[in-house]
C-alpha positions as CSV (number, residue, x, y, z in Angstrom):
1,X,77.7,124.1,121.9
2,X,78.2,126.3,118.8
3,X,78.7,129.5,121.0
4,X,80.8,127.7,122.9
5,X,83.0,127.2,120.6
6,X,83.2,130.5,119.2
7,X,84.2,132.1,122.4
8,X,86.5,129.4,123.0
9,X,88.5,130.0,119.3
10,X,88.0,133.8,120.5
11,X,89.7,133.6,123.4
12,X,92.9,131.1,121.8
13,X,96.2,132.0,122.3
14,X,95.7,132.6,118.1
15,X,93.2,135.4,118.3
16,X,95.9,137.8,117.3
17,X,96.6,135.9,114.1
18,X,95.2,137.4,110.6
19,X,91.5,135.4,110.2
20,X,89.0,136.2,107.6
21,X,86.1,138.8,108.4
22,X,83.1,137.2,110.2
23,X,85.1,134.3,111.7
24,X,82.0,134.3,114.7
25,X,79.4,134.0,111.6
26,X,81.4,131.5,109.1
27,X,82.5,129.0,112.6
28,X,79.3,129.4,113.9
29,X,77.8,128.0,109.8
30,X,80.8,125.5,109.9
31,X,80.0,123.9,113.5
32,X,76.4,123.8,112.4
33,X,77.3,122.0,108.7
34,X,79.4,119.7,110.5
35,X,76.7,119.1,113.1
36,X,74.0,118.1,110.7
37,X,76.1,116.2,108.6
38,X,78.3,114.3,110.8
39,X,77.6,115.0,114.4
40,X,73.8,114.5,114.6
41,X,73.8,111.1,112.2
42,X,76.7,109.5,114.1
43,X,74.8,110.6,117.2
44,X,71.7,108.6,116.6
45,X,73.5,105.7,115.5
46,X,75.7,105.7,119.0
47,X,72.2,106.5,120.6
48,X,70.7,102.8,119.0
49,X,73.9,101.3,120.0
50,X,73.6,101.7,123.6
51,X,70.3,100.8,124.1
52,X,71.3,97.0,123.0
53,X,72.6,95.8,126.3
54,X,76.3,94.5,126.7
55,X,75.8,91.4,127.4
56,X,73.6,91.1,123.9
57,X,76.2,92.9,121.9
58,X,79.0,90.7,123.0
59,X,77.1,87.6,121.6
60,X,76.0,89.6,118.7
61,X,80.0,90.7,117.9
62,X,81.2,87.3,118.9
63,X,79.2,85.8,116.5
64,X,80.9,83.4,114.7
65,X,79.8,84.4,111.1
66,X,80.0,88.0,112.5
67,X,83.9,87.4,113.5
68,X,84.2,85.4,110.1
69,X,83.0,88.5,108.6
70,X,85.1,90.7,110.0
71,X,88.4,88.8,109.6
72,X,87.3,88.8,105.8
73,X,86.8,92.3,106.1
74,X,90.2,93.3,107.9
75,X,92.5,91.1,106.5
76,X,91.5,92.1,102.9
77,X,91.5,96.0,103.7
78,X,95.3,95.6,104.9
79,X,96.5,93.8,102.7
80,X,95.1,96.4,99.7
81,X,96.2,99.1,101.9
82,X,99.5,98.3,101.7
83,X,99.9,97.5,97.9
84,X,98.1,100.9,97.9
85,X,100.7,102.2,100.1
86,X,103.5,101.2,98.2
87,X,102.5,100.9,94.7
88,X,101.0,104.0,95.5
89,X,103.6,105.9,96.8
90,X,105.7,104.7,93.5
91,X,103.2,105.7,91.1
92,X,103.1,109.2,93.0
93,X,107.1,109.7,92.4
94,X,106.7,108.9,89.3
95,X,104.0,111.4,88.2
96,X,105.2,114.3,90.4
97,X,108.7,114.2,89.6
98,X,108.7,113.3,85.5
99,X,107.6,114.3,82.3
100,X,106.1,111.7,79.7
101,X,103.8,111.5,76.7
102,X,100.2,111.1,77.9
103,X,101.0,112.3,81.2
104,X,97.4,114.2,81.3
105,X,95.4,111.6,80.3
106,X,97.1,109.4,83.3
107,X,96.2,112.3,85.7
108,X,92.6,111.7,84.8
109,X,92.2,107.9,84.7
110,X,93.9,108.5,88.6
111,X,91.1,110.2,89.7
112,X,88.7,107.2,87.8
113,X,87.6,105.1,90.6
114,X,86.4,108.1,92.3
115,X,84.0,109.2,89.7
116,X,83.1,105.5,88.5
117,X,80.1,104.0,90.5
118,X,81.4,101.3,92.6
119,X,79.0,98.7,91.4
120,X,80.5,99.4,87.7
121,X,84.0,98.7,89.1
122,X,82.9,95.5,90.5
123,X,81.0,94.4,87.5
124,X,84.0,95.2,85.3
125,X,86.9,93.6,87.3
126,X,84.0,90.3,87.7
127,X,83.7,89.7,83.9
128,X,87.8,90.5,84.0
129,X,88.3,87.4,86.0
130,X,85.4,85.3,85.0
131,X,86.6,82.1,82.8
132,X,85.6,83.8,79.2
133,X,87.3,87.2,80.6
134,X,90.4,88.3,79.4
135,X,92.2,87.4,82.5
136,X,90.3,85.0,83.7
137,X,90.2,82.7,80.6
138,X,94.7,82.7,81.3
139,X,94.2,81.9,85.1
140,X,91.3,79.7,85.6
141,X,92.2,76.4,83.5
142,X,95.5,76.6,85.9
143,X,93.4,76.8,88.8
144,X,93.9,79.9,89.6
145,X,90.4,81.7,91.0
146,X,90.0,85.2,91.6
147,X,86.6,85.7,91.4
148,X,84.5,84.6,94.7
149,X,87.7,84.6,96.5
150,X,90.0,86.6,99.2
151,X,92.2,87.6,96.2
152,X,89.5,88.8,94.2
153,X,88.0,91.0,97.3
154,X,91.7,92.6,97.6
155,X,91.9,93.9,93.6
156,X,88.1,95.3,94.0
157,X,89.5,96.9,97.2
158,X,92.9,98.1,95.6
159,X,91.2,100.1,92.8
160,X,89.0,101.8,95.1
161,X,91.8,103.0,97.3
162,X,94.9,103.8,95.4
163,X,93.8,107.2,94.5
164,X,93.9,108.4,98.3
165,X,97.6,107.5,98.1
166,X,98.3,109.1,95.0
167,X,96.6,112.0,95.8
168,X,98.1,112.6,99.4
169,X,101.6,111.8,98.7
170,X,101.8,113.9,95.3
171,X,101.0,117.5,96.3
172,X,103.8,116.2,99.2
173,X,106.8,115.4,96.4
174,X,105.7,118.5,94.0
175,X,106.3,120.5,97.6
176,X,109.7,119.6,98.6
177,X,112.3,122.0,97.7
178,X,114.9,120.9,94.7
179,X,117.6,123.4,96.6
180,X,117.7,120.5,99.8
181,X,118.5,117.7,97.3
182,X,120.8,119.6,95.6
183,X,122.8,120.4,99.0
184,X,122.2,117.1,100.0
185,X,124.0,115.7,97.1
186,X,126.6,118.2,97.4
187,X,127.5,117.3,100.6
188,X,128.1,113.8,99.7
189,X,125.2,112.1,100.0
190,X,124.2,109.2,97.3
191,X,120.9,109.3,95.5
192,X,119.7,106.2,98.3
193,X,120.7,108.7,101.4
194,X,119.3,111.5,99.4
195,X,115.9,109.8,99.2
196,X,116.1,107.7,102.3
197,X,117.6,110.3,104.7
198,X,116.0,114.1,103.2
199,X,112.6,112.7,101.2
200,X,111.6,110.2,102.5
201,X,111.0,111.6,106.4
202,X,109.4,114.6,105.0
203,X,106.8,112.1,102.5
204,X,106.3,109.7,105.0
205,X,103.5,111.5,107.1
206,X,101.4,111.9,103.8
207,X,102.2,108.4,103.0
208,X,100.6,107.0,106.1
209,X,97.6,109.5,105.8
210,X,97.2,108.3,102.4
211,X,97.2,104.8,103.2
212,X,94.7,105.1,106.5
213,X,92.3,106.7,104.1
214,X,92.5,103.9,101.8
215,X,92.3,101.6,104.4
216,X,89.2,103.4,105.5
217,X,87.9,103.2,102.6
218,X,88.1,99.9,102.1
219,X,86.8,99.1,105.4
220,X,83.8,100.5,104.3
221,X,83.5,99.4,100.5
222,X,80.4,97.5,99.3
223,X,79.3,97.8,95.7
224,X,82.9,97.2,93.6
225,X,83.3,94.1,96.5
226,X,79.4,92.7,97.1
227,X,79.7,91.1,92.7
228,X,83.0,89.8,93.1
229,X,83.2,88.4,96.7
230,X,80.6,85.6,96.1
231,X,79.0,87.0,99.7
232,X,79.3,83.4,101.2
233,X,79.3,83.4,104.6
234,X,82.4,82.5,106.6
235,X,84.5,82.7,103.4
236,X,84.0,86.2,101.7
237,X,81.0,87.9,103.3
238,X,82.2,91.2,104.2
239,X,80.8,93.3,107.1
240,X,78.9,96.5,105.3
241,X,77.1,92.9,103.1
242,X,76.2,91.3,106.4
243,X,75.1,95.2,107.8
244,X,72.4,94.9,104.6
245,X,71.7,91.3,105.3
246,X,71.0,92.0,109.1
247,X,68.7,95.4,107.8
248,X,66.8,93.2,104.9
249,X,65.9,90.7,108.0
250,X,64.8,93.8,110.6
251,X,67.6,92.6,113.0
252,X,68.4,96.3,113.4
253,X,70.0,95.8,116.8
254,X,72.4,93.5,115.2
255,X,73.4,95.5,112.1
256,X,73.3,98.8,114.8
257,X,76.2,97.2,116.9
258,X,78.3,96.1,113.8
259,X,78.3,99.4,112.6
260,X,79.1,101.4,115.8
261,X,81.9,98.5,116.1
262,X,83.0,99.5,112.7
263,X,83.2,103.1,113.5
264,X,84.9,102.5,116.4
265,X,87.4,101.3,114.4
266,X,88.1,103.1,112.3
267,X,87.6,106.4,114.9
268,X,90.7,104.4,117.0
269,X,92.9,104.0,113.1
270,X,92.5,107.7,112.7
271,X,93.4,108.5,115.9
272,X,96.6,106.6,115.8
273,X,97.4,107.6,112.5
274,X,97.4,111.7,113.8
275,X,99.5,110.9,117.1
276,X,102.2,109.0,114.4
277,X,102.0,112.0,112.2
278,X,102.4,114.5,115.5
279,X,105.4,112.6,116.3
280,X,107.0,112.8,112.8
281,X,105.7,116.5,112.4
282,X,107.7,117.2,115.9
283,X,111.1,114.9,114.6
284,X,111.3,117.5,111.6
285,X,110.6,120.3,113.8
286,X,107.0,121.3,112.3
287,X,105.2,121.2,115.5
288,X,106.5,122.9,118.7
C-alpha cells in the first residue's frame, strides 16, 4: 500500500513541483506513522463491528437508552458548537485585529482547556454551579440548575471547544491583506459591506473548520462532561459514558457498534464540512 502510494505521488501531475529531498523515504515514514496510528486501530475497531450481525446492531443502536444517549449527546455538541462558532469567531476578531493591556496573558489562558486535564475542568465548573459555588449559590435558590442538567453538559462542552475556533479563525484575520479593506472602503463601501462582502467570505471556511472540530470534539468529550452531567440515563448520559458502561459490563459488541456509529459520524461531518469548504475555496477562486 505504502509503495503504492509513492509511485502514485511520483507519477502526479505535481512531480515537477519543488519537494524536499527524500520525498520516497519521508512519504513512505509518513504513510507508515499514519498507518500505525490511525489506520491499523480504526481498522480493528471496523473489523469487531462487522462481525456483530445487522440485524443485532439495529436493536443495539435503536436502543431506547442508546437513542436517549445519543440525542443527549448531539443536541448538546450543537448547541456548544455554535456559541463556539460565534462567540468564537468574535473573540478571534478581537485578539487578531487589537491591541490591549494583558493581551499575552489572554493568549495563554486561550490555549487553557487544551493543557488542563479534562476531569479538572469538569470538577471546577461542578463546584462553580453547585449551591455553595460562586454561581451556583445566585442561580439555585431561583431554581435555576445547571449542574446534572443539559445546560450544564453544554458549558463543560463550550470550554473544551472554543479554542478550535479561536485558533482556526485567527491565523485567518492576521492573514487578510489591510490594502483590500482599504480599497474596499475607498470604493465606497461601509464598514458592514466591508466586513460582510471582503472578510467575511474569505474567514468563513476557517470558521466552519473551526467549528466542526469543536463539534468533534465535543462529540467525543468525557472527563470535563462524566462530573457535571449526573450520567442518568435517558436524561444526561452521554454516549463515550454509556461506551464505558457497556465495556465495565463486557458487552463489547454493544460499546463496538456505538463507537463505529460514532465514527461514522463524525467521518460523514468532516466530509461535508471539506466539500462546503471546496465550494467556497472555488467561489473566491482558490481552487481551479
Amino acid at each position: 500500500m505504502v509503495v503504492f502510494l509513492i509511485k502514485f505521488f511520483r507519477n502526479d501531475k505535481v512531480s515537477h513541483r519543488f519537494r524536499l529531498p527524500g520525498f520516497g523515504l519521508a512519504a513512505g515514514i509518513t504513510f507508515f506513522y499514519l498507518s500505525l496510528v490511525v489506520m491499523i486501530p480504526l481498522g480493528v475497531l471496523i473489523g469487531h463491528a462487522l462481525q456483530v450481525s445487522p440485524t443485532r446492531a439495529i436493536r443495539i443502536l435503536s436502543d431506547p437508552r442508546v437513542t436517549a444517549a445519543f440525542r443527549v449527546t448531539l443536541t448538546a455538541s450543537v448547541a456548544a458548537a455554535i456559541v463556539n462558532g460565534v462567540f468564537g469567531t468574535l473573540v478571534a476578531w478581537v485578539h487578531a485585529r487589537y491591541t490591549y493591556p494583558g493581551k499575552r496573558l489572554f493568549d495563554a489562558l486561550i490555549d487553557l482547556p487544551f493543557a488542563l486535564p479534562t476531569a479538572v475542568t469538569g470538577i471546577a465548573i461542578t463546584a462553580l454551579f453547585s449551591p455553595t459555588g460562586w454561581l451556583g449559590r445566585a442561580l439555585v435558590p431561583r431554581g435555576i440548575l445547571v449542574n446534572y442538567s443539559w445546560v450544564g453538559i453544554t458549558i463543560a462542552l463550550v470550554f473544551v471547544g472554543l479554542p478550535f475556533v479561536i485558533r482556526t479563525v485567527e491565523p485567518v484575520l492576521e492573514g487578510v491583506e489591510s490594502d483590500i479593506e482599504e480599497a474596499a472602503l475607498t470604493l465606497g463601501a461601509t464598514r458592514w459591506q466591508t466586513v460582510s462582502r471582503v472578510i467575511f467570505p474569505t474567514v468563513f471556511p476557517s470558521i466552519i473548520t473551526g467549528t466542526t472540530l469543536a463539534f468533534a470534539r465535543c462529540l467525543g468529550e468525557y472527563g470535563s462532561v462524566v462530573f457535571i452531567s449526573g450520567n442518568m440515563p435517558f436524561k444526561t448520559e452521554i454516549v463515550p459514558l454509556l461506551i464505558v458502561t457497556k465495556l465495565e459490563q463486557f458487552d463489547y459488541a454493544g460499546a463496538t457498534v456505538i463507537a463505529v456509529a460514532m465514527l461514522g459520524l463524525s467521518f460523514l461531518l468532516l466530509l461535508l464540512v471539506n466539500g462546503i469548504q471546496w465550494v467556497q475555496r472555488r467561489r473566491l477562486g482558490m481552487e481551479p
